[in-house]
C-alpha positions in Angstrom: 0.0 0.0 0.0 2.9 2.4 0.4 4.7 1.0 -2.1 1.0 2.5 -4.3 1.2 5.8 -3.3 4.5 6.3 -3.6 4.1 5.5 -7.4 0.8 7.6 -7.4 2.9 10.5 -6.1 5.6 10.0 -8.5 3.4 10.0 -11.6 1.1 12.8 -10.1 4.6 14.7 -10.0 5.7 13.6 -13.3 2.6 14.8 -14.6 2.9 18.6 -13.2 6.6 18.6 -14.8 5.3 17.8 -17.8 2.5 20.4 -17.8 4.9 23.1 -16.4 7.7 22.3 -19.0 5.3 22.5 -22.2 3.7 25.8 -20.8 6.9 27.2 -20.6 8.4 25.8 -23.8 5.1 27.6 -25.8 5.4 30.9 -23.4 8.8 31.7 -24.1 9.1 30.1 -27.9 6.2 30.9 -29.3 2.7 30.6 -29.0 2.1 34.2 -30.4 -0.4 35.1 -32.9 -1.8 38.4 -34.0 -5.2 39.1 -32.8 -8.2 38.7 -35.1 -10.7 41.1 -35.7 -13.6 40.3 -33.5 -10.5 39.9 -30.7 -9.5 43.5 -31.5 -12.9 44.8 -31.4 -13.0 43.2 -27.8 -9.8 45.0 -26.8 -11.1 48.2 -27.7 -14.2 47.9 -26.1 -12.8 47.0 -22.7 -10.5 49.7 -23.2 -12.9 52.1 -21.8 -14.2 52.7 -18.7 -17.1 50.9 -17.3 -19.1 53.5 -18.6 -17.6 53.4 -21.3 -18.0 50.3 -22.6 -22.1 50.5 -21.6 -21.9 53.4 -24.2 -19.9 51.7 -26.6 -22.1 48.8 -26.7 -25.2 50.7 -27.0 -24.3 52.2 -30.3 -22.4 49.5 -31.6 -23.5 46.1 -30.5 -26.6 44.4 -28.9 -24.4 42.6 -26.3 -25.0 41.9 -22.7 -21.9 44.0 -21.2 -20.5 41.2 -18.3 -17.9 39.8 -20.8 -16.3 43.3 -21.8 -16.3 44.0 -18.0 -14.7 40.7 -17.1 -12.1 41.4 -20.0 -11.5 44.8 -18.6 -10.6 43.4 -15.2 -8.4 41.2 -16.5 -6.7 43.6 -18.8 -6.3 45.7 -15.9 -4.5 42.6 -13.7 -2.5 41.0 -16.0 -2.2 43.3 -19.1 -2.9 42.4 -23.0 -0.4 40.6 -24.1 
């Protein structure tokens, strides 16, 4: 039984490596595309103010708001790029 989770450990650990080493390897080497259209459009939008992006979307899109907010936040925490 000790002897189990010892190996359960070990492949539960070799598992996170692996994980951590791939998201590295495409973070530093690579996994960088330019943003699309509708990904742009987002940007902008979220660019603004809370306010802002009510406004926005009332003359240019139909959208519930929550998502631009979210994206705002997030923007705000840990930048666009």
């Amino acid at each position: 039984m000790i002897e189990d989770k010892k190996s359960l450990n070990a492949g539960l650990l070799l598992a996170i490596l692996v994980v951590l080493s791939a998201a590295a390897l495409f973070g530093f080497f690579g996994i960088t595309r330019p943003l699309r259209h509708d990904e742009c459009c987002s940007v902008a939008i979220s660019n603004t103010s809370l306010p802002g992006i009510i406004e926005n979307l009332k003359v240019n899109s139909h959208t519930p708001p929550f998502y631009y907010f979210l994206l705002s936040f997030w923007m705000k925490a840990f930048g666009t790029g």
